[in-house]
C-alpha positions in Angstrom: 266.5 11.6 110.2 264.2 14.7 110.2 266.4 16.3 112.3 270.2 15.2 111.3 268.9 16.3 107.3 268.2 19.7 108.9 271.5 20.0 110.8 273.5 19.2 107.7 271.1 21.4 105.5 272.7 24.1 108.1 276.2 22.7 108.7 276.4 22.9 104.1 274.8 26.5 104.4 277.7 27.8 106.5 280.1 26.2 104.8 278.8 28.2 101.5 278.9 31.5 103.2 282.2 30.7 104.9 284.5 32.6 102.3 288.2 33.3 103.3 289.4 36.0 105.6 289.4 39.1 104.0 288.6 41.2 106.8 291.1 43.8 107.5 290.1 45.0 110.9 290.6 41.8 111.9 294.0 42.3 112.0 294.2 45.3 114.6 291.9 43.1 117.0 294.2 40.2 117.2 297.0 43.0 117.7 295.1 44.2 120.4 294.0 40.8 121.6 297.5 40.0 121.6 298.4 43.4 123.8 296.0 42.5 126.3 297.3 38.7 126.5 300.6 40.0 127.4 299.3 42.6 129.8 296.6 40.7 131.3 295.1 44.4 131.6 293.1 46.5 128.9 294.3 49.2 126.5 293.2 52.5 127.9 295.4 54.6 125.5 296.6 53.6 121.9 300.2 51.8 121.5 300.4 51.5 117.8 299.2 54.6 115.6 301.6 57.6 114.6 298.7 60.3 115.2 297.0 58.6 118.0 299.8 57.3 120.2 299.0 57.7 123.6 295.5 59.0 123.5 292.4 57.6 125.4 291.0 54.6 123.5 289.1 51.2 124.5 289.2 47.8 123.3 285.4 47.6 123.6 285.7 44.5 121.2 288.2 42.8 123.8 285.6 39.6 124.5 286.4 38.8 120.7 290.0 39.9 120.4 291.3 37.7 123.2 290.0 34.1 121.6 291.2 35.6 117.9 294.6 35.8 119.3 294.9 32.9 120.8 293.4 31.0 117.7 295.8 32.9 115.6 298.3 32.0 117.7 297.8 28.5 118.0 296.4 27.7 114.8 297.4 30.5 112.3 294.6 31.6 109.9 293.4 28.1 109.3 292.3 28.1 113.3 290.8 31.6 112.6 288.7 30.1 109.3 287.5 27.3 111.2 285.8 29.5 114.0 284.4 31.5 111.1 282.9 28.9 110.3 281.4 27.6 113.5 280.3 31.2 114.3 278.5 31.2 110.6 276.9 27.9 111.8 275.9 29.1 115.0 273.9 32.3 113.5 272.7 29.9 110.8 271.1 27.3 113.5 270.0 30.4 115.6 267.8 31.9 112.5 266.6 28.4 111.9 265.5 27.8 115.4 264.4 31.1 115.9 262.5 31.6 113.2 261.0 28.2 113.3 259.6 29.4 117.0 257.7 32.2 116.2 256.5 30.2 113.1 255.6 27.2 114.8 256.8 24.9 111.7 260.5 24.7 111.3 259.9 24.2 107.6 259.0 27.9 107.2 261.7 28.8 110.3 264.3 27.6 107.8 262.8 29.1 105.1 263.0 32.5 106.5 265.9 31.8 108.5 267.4 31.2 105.0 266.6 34.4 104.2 268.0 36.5 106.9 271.2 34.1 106.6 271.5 34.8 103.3 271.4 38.8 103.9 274.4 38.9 106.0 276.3 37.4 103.2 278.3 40.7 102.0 278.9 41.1 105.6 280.6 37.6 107.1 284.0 38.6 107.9 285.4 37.4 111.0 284.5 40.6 113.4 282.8 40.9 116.5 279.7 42.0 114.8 279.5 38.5 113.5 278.5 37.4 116.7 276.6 40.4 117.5 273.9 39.6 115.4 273.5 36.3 117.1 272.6 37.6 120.2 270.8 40.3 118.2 268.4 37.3 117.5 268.2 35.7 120.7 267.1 39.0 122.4 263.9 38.4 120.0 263.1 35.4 121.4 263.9 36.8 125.5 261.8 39.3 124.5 258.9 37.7 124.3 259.5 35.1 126.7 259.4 38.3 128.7 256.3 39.5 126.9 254.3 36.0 127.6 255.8 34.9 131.3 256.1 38.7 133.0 259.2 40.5 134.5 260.8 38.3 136.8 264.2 37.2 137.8 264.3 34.3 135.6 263.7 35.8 132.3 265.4 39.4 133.5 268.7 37.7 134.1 269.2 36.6 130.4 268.0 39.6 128.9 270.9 41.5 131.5 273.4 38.3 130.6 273.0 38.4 126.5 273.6 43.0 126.9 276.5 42.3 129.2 278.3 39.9 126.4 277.6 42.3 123.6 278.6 45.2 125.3 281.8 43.4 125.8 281.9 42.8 122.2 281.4 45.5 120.4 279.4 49.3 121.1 275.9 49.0 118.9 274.2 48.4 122.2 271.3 50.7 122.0 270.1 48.4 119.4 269.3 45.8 121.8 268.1 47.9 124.5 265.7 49.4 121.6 264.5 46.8 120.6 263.6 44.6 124.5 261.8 48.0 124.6 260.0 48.4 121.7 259.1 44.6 121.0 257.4 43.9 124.9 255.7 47.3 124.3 254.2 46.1 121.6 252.1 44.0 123.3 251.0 47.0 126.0 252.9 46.1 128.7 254.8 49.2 129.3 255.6 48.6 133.0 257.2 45.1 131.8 259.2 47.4 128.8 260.3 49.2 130.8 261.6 46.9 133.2 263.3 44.7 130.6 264.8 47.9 128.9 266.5 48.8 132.6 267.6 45.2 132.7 269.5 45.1 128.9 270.9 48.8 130.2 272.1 47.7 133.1 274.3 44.1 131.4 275.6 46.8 129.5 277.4 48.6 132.4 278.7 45.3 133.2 282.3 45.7 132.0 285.7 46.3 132.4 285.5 50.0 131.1 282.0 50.3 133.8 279.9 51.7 130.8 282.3 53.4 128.9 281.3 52.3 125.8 278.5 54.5 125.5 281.1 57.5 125.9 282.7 56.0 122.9 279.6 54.9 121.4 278.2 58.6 121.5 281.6 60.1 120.2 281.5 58.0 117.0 277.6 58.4 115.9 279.1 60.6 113.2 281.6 58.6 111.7 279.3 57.6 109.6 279.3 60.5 107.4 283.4 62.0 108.2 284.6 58.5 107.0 282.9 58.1 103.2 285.5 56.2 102.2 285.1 52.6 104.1 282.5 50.7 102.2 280.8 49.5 105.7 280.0 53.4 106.3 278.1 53.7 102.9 274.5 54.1 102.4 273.4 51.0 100.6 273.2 50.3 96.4 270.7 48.2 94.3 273.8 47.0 93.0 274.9 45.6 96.0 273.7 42.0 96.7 272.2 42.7 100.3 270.0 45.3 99.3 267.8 42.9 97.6 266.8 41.2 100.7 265.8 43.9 102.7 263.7 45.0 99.6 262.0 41.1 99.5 261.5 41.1 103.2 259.6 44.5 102.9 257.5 43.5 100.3 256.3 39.8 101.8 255.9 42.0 105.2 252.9 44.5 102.6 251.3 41.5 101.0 250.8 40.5 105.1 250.1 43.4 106.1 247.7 44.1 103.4 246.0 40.7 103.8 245.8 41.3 107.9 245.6 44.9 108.5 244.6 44.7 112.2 247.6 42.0 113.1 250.4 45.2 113.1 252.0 46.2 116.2 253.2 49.5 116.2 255.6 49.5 118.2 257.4 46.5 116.7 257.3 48.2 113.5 258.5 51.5 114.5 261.5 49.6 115.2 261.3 48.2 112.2 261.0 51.4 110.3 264.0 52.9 112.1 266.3 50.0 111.5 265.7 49.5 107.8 266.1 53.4 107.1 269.3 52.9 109.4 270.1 49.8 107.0 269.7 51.5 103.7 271.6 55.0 104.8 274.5 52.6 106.4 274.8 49.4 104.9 276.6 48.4 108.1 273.4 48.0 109.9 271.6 45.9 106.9 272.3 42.5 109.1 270.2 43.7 111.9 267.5 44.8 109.9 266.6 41.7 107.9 267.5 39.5 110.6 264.5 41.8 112.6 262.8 41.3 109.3 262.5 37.5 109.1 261.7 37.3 112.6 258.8 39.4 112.3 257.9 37.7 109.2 258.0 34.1 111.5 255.7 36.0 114.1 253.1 37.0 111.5 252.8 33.2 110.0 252.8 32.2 113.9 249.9 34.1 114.6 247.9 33.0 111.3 248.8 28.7 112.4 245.5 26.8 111.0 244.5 29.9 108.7 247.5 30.4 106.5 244.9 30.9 103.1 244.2 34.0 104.5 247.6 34.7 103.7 246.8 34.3 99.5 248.9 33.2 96.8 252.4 33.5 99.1 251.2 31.0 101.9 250.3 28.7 99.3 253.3 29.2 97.4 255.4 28.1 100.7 252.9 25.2 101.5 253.7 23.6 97.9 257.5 24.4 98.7 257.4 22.6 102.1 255.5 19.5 100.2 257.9 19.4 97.7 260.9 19.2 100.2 258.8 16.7 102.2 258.8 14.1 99.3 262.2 14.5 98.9 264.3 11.4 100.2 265.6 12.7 103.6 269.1 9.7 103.8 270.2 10.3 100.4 269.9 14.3 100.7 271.4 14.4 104.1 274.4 12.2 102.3 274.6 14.5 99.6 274.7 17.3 101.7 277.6 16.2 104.6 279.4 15.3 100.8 279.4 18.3 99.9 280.8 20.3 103.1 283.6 18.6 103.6 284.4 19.0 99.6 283.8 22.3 100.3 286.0 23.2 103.5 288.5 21.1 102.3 288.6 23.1 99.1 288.8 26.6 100.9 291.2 25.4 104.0 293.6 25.3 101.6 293.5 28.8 101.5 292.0 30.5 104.3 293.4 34.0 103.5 292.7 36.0 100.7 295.9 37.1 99.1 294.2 39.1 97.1 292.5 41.2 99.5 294.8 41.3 102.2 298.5 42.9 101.1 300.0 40.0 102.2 302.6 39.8 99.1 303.7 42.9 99.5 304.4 43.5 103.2 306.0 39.7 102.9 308.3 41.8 100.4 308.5 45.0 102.3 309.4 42.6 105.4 312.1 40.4 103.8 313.3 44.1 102.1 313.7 45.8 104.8 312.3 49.0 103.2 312.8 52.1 105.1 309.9 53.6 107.4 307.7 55.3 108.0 305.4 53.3 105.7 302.3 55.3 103.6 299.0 52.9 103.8 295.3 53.2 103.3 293.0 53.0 105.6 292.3 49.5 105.9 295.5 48.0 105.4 297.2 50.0 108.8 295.5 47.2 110.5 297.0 44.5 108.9 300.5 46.8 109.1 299.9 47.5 113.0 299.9 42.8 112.4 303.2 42.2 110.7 304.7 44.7 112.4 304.1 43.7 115.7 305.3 41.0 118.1 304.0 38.0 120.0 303.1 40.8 122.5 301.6 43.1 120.3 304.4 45.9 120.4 305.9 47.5 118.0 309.8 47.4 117.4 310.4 51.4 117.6 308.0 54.4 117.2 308.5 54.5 113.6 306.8 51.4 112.8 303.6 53.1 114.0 300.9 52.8 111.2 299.3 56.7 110.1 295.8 55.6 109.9 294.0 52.4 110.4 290.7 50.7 111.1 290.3 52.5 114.6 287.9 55.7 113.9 288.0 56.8 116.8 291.5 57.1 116.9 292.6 58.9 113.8 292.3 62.7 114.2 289.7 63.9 112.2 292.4 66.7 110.3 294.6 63.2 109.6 291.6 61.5 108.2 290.4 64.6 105.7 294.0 64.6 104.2 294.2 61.0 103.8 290.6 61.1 102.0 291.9 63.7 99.6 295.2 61.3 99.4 292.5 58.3 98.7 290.3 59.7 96.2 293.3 61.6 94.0 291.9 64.9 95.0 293.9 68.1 94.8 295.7 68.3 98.3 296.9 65.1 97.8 299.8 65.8 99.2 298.8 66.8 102.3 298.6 63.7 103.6 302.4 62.8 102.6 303.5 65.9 104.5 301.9 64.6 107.6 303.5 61.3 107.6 306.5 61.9 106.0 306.6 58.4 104.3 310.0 56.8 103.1 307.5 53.9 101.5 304.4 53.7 100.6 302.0 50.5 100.2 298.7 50.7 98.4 296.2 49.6 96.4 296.3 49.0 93.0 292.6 50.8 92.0 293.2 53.9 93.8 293.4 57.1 92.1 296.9 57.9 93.9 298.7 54.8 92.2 298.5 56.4 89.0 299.5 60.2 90.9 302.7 58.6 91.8 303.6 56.6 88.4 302.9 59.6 86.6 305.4 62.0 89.1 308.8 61.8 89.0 309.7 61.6 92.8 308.5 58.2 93.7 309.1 54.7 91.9 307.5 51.5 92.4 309.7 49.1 93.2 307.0 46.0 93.9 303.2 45.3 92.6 301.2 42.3 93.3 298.1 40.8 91.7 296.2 42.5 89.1 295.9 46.4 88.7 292.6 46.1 90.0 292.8 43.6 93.3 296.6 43.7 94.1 299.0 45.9 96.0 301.7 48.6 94.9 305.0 49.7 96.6 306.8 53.0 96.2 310.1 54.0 97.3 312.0 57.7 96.8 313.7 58.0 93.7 316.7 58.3 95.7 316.1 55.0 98.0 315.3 52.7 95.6 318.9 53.3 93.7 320.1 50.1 92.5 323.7 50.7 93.1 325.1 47.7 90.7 324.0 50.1 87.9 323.9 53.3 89.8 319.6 53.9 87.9 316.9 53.7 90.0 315.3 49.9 89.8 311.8 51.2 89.0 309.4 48.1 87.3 308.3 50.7 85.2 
């Protein structure tokens, strides 16, 4: 029973976190997902955006892309919620297990598991980084298989196998290689670091680009700080949820530190160090950081096993919490528990996409329509344009339904992506961006600064808006174009 109360205790965490799709680079990789279905090749140039047509580009997420198409295609978006979900539970379980190995009491693993879990929140949309920072915490625990058994075959073959799948899903690969590196040399062993550093480097040659994702990796370390716009790209807030657990993690890691000054690594926290200031300047990063975090935090209690007083008031605060859980009837809370996830899915599969994120409403509108193109968008919504544009095979009808910017980076010219900032933020040049693209429509959100630029002109009318002024969607049309001919006056809502 011990064990089926803490597999529901996981299966009703992930159902909590498992929020609907909202994600809207989601959208481009199940376009590109689709392309390479059709093709049974990969994208070496782009197929879908106005400024990047035919430029080099790589699906580096293509691992991911190809089941997201499929589910999509088979399943629609309540497929696509459901694998959220298991993904959700897999990195849950993983923290607990993980966590509860280093500790060497799975009360505390889940406990600090909980914790790391927890941290990712702002960050669970369905993306390949999702299941990044799963194997993010597995290389923890090969690294120090490595550390404790030597550098042989059998544990440099899953250190090679866990870089070769995340180079096939996404770029950020240097933070595993980093961290094999930093965590075995910890321990002294440089000759075994090093070995186990060549052996991550070379999985992640071990795809269908050869390596070419560090080429791209390399050519988007700025992007950082050219694209202040996307939220992901931002340095992080103390009003932003996640940036509380990074802060608790830091501060349980002092009063250990404090309490057992001679049980630091340095090399363990160097990496530390680096990733947290990573974390906090780009909250993109934040996952990887307190997921490092709690591990380390599992290690530490590991170490102290029999002699957790010397650990003060926090280790005794934890000991009473693990009592008071332990009296706890374990049938009746597992019951309560499975009750509660299937209320819970149930409640959100009966709508797995958020409307009110995603501009669903109004491209259903601009769709059924017909409005004329080329078609304005922000940033993020190209993606979800390059989607509902595009067929079975992920093509586009004609050239003109090619998005102007989108969730790709590295595929926007950087010129393109300063005039659509100034377009975003209502800045003067505004109109730079419109002379680029020379939109017949444009679609976009609600809150930006440019929604109330265009009410306020007289050249363009908004013929369509969707939720509330803050959350929904707006569509503008030429003067001219949107004439209703019946009365012969444009048919503005306002």
């Amino acid at each position: 029973m011990r064990y089926i109360l803490w597999l529901s205790f996981t299966v009703a965490i992930a159902a909590y976190l498992c929020q609907p799709i909202v994600d809207p680079d989601l959208f481009w990789h199940i376009v590109s997902g689709r392309w390479i279905l059709a093709n049974a090749a990969l994208p070496v140039s782009d197929h879908w955006n106005m400024f990047g047509y035919g430029q080099p580009w790589r699906a580096y997420s293509w691992l991911s892309e190809i089941p997201f198409a499929l589910l999509e295609r088979i399943g629609g978006f309540t497929a696509l919620f459901l694998f959220k979900f298991v993904v959700i539970f897999a990195l849950t379980a993983s923290l607990f297990y993980i966590c509860g190995w280093f500790a060497g009491n799975f009360y505390v693993g889940a406990l600090f598991g909980l914790i790391g879990t927890a941290a990712c929140f702002n960050h669970m949309t369905l993306r390949p980084q999702l299941l990044v920072w799963i194997l993010f915490a597995w290389l923890v625990l090969q690294s120090e298989i490595i550390a404790k058994r030597g550098a042989r075959p059998a544990t440099l073959l899953p250190i090679a196998g866990t870089m070769c799948l995340w180079a096939n899903l996404h770029i950020t690969t240097i933070l595993g290689v980093a961290l094999v590196f930093c965590w075995i040399a910890s321990k002294g062993e440089m000759r075994i670091a090093f070995a186990a550093a060549f052996s991550a480097f070379v999985g992640t040659l071990l795809t269908p680009y050869l390596g070419g994702e560090w080429i791209t990796f390399i050519s988007k370390t700025s992007h950082p700080f050219q694209h202040a716009s996307i939220a992901e790209f931002q340095p992080a807030s103390i009003l932003q949820y996640s940036t509380a657990f990074p802060i608790i993690i830091l501060a349980m890691l002092f009063i250990f530190f404090h309490l057992r000054p001679r049980t630091i690594e340095p090399a363990k926290y160097l990496y530390l160090g680096a990733i947290m200031f990573a974390a906090f300047a780009i909250v993109k990063f934040m996952p990887f950081a307190c997921i490092f975090g709690v591990i380390l935090l599992s290690a530490f209690w590991g170490r102290e096993q029999g002699h957790t007083r010397t650990l003060g008031n926090l280790a005794e605060g934890i000991a009473r919490l693990q009592a008071l859980v332990s009296a706890i009837p374990v049938q009746g809370l597992t019951f309560l528990l499975i009750c509660w996830t299937i209320v819970s899915l149930y409640q959100k599969l009966q709508a797995p996409l958020n409307k009110e994120v995603v501009p669903a409403a109004a491209f259903d509108f601009f769709i059924e329509k017909k409005l004329p193109l080329p078609v304005l968008l922000p940033f993020g919504n190209g993606g979800y344009a390059m989607y509902r544009f595009s067929d079975e095979r992920g093509e586009l009808p004609s050239e003109r339904h090619r998005v102007p910017i989108d969730g790709r980076t590295n595929v926007t010219p950087p010129e393109i992506d300063e005039k659509f900032q100034k377009a975003f933020f209502g800045k003067s040049g505004w109109r730079e961006f419109f002379e680029a693209v020379n939109p017949e429509s444009v679609v976009w959100k609600n809150e930006s600064p440019l929604v109330a630029i265009l009410l306020n002109g007289t050249e363009w009318c908004r013929v369509f808006t969707s939720g509330s002024e803050r959350e929904g969607f707006s569509i503008f049309l030429k003067r001219a174009a949107a004439m209703d001919h019946h009365t012969g006056n444009p048919s503005c809502l306002e």
